[in-house]
C-alpha positions as YAML, in Angstrom:
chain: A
units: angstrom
residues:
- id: 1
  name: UNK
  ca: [0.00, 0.00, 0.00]
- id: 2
  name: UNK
  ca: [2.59, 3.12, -1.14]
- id: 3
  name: UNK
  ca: [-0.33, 5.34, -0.72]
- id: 4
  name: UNK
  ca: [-1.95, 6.45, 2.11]
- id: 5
  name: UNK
  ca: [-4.41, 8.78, 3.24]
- id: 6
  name: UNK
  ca: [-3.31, 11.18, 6.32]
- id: 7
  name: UNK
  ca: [-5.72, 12.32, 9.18]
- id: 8
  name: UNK
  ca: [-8.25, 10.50, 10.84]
- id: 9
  name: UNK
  ca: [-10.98, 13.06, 10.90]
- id: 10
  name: UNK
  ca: [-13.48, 14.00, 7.85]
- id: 11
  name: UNK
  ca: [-14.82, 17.49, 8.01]
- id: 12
  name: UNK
  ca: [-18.54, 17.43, 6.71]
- id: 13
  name: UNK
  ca: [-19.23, 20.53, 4.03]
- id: 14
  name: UNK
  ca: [-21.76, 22.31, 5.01]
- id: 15
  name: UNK
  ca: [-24.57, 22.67, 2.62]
- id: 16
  name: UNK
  ca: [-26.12, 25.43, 0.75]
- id: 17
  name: UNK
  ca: [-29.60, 26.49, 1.85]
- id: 18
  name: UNK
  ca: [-31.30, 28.08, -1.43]
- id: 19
  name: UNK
  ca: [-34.35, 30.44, -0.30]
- id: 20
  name: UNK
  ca: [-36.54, 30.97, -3.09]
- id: 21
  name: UNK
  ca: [-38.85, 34.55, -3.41]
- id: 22
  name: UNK
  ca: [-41.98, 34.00, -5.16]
- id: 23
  name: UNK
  ca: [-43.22, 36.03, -8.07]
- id: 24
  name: UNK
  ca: [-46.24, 38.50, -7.37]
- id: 25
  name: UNK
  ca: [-47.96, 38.99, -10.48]
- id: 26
  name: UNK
  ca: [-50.45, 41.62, -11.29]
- id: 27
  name: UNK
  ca: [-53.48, 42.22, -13.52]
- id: 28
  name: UNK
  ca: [-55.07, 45.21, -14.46]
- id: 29
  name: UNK
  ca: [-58.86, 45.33, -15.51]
- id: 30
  name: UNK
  ca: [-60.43, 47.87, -18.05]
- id: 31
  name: UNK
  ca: [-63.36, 49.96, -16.70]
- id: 32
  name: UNK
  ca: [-66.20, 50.77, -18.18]
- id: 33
  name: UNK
  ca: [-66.98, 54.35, -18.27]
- id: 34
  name: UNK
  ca: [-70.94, 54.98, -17.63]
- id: 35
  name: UNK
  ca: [-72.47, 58.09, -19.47]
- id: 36
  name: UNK
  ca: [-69.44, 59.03, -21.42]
- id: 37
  name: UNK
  ca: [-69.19, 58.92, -25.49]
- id: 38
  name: UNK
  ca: [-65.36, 58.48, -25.38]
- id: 39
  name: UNK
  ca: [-64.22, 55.01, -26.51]
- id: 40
  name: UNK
  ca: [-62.43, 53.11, -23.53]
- id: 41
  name: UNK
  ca: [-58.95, 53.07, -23.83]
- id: 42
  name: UNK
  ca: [-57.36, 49.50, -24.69]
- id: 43
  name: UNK
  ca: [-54.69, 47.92, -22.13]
- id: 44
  name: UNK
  ca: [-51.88, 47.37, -23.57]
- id: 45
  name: UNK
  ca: [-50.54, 43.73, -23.04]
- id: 46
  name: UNK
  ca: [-46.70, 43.40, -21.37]
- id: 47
  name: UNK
  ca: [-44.50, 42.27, -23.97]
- id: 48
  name: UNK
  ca: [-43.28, 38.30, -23.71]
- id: 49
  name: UNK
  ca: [-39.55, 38.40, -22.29]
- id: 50
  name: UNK
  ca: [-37.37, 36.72, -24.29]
- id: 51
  name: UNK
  ca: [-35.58, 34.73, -22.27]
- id: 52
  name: UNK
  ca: [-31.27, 34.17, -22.84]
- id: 53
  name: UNK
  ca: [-30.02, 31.16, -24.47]
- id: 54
  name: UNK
  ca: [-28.89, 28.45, -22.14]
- id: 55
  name: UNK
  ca: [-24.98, 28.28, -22.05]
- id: 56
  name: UNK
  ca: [-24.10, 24.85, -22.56]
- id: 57
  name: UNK
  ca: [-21.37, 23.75, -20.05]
- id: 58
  name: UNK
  ca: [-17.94, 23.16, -21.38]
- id: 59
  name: UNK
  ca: [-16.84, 19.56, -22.43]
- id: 60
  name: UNK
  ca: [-13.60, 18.07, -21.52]
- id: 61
  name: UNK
  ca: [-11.84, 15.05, -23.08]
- id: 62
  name: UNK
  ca: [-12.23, 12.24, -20.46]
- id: 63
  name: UNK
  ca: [-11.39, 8.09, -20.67]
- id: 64
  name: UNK
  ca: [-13.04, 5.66, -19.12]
- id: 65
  name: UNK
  ca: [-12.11, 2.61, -17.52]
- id: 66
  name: UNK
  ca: [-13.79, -0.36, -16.13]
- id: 67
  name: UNK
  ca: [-12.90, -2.92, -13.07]
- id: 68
  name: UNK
  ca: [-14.71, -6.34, -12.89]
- id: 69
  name: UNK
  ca: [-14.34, -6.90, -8.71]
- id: 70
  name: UNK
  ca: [-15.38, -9.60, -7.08]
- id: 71
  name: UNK
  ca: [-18.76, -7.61, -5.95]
- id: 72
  name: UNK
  ca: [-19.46, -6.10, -9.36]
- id: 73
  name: UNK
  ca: [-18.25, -3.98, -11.94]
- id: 74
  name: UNK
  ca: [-17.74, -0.40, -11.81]
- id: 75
  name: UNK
  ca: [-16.91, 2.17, -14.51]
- id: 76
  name: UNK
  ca: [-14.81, 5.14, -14.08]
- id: 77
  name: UNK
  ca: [-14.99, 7.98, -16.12]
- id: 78
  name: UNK
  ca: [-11.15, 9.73, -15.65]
- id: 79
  name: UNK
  ca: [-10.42, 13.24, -16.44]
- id: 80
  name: UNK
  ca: [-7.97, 13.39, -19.12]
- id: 81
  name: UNK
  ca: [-7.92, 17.05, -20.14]
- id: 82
  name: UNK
  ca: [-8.34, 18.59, -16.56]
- id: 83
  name: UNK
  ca: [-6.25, 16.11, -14.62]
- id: 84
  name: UNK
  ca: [-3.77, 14.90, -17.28]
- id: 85
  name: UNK
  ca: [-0.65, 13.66, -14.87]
- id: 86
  name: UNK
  ca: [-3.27, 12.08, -12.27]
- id: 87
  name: UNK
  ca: [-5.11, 10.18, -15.03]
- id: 88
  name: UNK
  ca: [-2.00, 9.11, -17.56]
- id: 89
  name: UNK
  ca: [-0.47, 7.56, -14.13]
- id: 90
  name: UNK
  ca: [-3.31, 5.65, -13.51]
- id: 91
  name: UNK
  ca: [-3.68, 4.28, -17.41]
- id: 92
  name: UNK
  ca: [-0.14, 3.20, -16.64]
- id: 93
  name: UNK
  ca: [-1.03, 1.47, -14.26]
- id: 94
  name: UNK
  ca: [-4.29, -0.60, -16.01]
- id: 95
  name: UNK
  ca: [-2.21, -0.96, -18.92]
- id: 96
  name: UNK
  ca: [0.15, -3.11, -17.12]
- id: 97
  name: UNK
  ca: [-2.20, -4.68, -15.36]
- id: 98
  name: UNK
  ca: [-0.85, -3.74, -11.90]
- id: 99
  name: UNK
  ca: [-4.40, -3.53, -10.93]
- id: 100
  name: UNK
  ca: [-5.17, -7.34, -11.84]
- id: 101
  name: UNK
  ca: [-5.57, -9.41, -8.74]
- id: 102
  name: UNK
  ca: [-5.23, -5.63, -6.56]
- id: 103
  name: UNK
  ca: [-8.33, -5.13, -4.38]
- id: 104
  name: UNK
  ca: [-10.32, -2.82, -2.40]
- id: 105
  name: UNK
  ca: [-8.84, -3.07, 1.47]
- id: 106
  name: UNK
  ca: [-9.99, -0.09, 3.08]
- id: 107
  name: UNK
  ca: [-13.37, 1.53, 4.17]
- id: 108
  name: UNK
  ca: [-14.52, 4.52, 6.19]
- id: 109
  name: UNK
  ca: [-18.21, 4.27, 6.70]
- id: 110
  name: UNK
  ca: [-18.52, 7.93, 9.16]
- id: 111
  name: UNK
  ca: [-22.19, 7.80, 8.69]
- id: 112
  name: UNK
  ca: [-25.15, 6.93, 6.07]
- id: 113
  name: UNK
  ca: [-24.37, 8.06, 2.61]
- id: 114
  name: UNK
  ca: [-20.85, 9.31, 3.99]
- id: 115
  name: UNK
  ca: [-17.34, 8.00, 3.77]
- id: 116
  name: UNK
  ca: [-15.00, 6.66, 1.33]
- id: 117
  name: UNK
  ca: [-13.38, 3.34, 0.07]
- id: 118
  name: UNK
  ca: [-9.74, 2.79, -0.78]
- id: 119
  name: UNK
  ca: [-8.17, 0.48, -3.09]
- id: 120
  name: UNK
  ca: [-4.84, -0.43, -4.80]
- id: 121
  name: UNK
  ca: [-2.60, -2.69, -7.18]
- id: 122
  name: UNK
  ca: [-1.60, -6.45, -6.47]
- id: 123
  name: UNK
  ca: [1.98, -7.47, -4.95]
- id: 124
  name: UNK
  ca: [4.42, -7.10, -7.09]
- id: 125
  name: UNK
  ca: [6.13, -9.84, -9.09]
- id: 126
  name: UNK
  ca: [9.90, -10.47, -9.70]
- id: 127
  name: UNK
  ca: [11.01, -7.57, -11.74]
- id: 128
  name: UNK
  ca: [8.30, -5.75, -11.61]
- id: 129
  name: UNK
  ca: [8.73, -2.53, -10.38]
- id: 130
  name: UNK
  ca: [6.18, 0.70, -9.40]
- id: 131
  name: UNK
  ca: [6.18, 3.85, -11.78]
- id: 132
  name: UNK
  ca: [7.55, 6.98, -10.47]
- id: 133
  name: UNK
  ca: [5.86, 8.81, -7.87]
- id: 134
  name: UNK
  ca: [3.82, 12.14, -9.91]
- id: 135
  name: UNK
  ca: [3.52, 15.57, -8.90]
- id: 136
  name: UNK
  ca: [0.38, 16.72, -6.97]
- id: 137
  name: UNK
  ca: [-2.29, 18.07, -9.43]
- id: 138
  name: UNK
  ca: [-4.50, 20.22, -6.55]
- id: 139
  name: UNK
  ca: [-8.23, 20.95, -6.75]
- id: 140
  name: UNK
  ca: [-7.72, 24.51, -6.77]
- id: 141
  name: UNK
  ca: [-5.81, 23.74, -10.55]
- id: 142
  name: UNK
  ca: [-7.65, 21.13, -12.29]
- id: 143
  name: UNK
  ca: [-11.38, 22.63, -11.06]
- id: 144
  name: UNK
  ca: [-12.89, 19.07, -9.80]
- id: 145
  name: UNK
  ca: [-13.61, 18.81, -6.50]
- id: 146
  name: UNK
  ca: [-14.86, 15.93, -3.90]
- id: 147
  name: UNK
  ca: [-18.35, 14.48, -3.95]
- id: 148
  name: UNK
  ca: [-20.26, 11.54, -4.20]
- id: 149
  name: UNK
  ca: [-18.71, 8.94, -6.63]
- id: 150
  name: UNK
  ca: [-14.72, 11.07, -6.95]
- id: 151
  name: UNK
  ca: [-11.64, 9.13, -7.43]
- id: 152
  name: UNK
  ca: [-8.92, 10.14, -6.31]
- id: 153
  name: UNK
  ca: [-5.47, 9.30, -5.43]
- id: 154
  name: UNK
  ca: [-3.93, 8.37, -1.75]
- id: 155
  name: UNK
  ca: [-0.95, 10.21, -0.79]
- id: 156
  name: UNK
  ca: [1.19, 11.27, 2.16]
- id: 157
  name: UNK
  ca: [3.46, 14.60, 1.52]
- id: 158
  name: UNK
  ca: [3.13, 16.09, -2.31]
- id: 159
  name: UNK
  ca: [4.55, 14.34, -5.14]
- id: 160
  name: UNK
  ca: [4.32, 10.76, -3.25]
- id: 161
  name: UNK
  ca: [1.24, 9.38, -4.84]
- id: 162
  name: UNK
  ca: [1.92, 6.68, -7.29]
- id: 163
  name: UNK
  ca: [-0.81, 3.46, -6.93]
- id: 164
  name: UNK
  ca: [-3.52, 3.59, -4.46]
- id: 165
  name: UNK
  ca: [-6.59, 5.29, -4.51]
- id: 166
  name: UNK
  ca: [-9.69, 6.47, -2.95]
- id: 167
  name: UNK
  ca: [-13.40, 6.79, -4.01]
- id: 168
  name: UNK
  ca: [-15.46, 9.24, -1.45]
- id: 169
  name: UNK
  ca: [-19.08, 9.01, -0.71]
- id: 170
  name: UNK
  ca: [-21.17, 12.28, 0.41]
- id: 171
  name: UNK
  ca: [-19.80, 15.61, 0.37]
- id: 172
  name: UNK
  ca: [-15.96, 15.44, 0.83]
- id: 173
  name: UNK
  ca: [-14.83, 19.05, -0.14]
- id: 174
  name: UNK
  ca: [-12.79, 19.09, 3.26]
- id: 175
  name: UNK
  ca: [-10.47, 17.30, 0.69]
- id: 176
  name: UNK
  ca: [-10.01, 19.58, -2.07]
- id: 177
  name: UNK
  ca: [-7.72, 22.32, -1.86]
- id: 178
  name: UNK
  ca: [-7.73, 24.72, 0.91]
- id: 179
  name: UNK
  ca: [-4.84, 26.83, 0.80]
- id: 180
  name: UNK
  ca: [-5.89, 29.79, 2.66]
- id: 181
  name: UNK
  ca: [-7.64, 27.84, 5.21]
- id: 182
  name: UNK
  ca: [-6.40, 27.14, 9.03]
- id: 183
  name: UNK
  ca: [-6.05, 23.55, 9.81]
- id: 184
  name: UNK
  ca: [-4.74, 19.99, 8.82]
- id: 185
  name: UNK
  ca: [-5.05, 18.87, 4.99]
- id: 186
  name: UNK
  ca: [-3.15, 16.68, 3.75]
- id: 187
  name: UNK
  ca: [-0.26, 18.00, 5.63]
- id: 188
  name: UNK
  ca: [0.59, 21.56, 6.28]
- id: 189
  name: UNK
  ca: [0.61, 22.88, 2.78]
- id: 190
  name: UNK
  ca: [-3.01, 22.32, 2.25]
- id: 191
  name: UNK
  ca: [-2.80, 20.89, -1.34]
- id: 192
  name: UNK
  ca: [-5.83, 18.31, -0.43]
- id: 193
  name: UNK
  ca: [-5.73, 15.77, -2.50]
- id: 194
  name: UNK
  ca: [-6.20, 15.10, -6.22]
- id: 195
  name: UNK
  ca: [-9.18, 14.21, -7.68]
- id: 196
  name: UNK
  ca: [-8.95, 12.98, -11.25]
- id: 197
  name: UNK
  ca: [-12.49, 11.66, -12.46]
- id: 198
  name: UNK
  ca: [-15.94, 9.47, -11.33]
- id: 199
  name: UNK
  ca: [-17.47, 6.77, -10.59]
- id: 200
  name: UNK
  ca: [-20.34, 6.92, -13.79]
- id: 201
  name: UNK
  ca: [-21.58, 3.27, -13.23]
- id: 202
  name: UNK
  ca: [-21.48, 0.99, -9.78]
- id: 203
  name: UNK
  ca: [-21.77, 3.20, -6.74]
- id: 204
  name: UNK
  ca: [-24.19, 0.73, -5.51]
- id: 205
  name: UNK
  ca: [-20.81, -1.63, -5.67]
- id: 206
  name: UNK
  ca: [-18.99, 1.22, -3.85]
- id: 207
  name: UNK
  ca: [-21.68, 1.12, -1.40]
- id: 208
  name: UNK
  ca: [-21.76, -1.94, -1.03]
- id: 209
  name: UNK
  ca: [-17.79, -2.58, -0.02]
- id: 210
  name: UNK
  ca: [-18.32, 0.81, 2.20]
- id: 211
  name: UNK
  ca: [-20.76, -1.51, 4.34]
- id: 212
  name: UNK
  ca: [-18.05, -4.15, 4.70]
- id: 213
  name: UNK
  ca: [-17.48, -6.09, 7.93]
- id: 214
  name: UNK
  ca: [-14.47, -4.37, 9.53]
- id: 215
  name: UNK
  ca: [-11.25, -6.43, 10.88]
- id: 216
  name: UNK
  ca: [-10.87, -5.60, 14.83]
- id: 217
  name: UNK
  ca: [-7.11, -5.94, 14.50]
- id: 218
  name: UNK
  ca: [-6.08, -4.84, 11.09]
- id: 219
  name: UNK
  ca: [-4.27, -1.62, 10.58]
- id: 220
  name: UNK
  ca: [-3.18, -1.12, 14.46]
- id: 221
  name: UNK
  ca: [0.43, -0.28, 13.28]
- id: 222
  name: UNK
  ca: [-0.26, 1.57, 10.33]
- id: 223
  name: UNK
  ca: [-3.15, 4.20, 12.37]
- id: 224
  name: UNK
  ca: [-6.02, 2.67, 10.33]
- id: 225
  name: UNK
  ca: [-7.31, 0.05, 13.09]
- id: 226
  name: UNK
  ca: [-11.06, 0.45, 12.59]
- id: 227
  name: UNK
  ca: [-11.13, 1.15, 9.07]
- id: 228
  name: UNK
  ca: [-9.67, -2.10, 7.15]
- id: 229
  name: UNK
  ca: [-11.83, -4.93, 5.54]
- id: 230
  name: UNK
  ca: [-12.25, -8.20, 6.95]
- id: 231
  name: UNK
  ca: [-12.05, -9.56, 3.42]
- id: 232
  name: UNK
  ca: [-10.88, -7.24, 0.77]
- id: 233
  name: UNK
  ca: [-12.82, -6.98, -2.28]
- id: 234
  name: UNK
  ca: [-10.31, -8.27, -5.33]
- id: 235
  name: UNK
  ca: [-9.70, -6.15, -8.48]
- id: 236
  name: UNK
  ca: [-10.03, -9.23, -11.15]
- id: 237
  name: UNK
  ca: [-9.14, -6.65, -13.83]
- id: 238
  name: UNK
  ca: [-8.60, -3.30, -14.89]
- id: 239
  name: UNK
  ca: [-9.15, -2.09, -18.84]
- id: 240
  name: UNK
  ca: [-9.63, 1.09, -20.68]
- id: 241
  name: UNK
  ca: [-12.93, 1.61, -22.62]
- id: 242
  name: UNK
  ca: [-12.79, 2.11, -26.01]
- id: 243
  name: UNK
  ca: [-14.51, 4.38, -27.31]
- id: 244
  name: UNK
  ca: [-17.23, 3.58, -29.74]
- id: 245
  name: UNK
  ca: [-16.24, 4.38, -33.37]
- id: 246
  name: UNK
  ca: [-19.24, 6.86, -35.05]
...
């Protein structure tokens, strides 16, 4: 496990509360003038706004991969264009089927709808050998940020992440990027962590290995007692989606 995440504590975001004014609308009613000759005045309709065209959201290039586990399939969708160094690692990674035989190990269930799972590649063989570790790609650069279904990758200081990974479930902004803010994030510079795409099919999966029986034992030395599987969920394989030819 090269990867892992710092800090026990997850710091809920705190939602938005919309308040909505309603619309008084008013009509006007001719009157009829009694005893007078003059024709009544017509009322004059309001004009129809014309309302602005929507502006379609921008589209970036994205790849998608899928992993058969051993409780389902699930289908990432990885951000290519906005998170080019996060996602090309992890390619590298499928492509050499590092992932193969890997498995989910770790799960933080805080509360309902609210926690992450972690996962990461097999043992190595003879020979084999892990890529580089990559540089940090923040939230605060790449625009994505930490909700329901993210993936993104495990790390200890900057530039150490290299194989493992997280998916987060509920609000998880606490994780993105907070420069300017007071307090522990991923270590005293406050880069968060580095989100890189989403889950688009099999968060019932996620779910699923979120609600995991829990070892009592595992993880004592490495600060994670509490938090790893009883029986880890294996990665049978990892491959890109092509996309379909038009």
């Amino acid at each position: 496990m090269p990867g892992m995440i710092v800090g026990k504590r997850v710091l809920a975001g705190v939602a938005a509360l919309a308040v909505h004014m309603p619309i008084v609308m008013q009509s006007a009613a001719a009157q009829e003038q009694q005893g007078n000759s003059a024709p009544a005045v017509p009322v004059a309709e309001a004009p129809t706004p014309i309302s602005s065209p929507a502006i379609a959201a921008p589209r970036y290039e994205t790849v998608r991969v899928a992993l058969q586990t051993s409780d389902g399939p699930i289908v990432l969708e990885l951000e290519k264009e906005r998170a080019p160094i996060t996602t090309a690692n992890f390619l590298r990674y499928v492509d050499a089927k590092l992932y193969d035989g890997g498995n989910f190990y770790r799960a933080i269930n805080i509360a309902e709808n609210f926690g992450l799972v972690q996962g990461g590649t097999r043992l190595l063989k003879a020979g084999e050998k892990y890529f580089p570790a990559i540089a940090h790609e923040p939230t605060s650069k790449t625009g994505l940020t930490h909700e329901t279904g993210t993936i993104s990758m495990a790390r200890t200081a900057q530039g150490t992440a290299r194989t493992d990974f997280f998916i987060t479930v509920g609000d998880m902004s606490s994780f993105n990027a907070q420069p300017d803010q007071p307090g522990d994030n991923a270590g005293s510079d406050r880069a968060g962590f580095a989100a890189f795409g989403r889950v688009v099919e099999g968060m019932d999966v996620i779910m699923k290995i979120m609600g995991a029986p829990i070892s009592p034992t595992l993880g004592e030395k490495e600060g994670m007692k509490g938090q790893m599987l009883a029986n880890p969920v294996k990665i049978l394989t990892a491959r890109k989606i092509m996309p379909e030819k038009r």
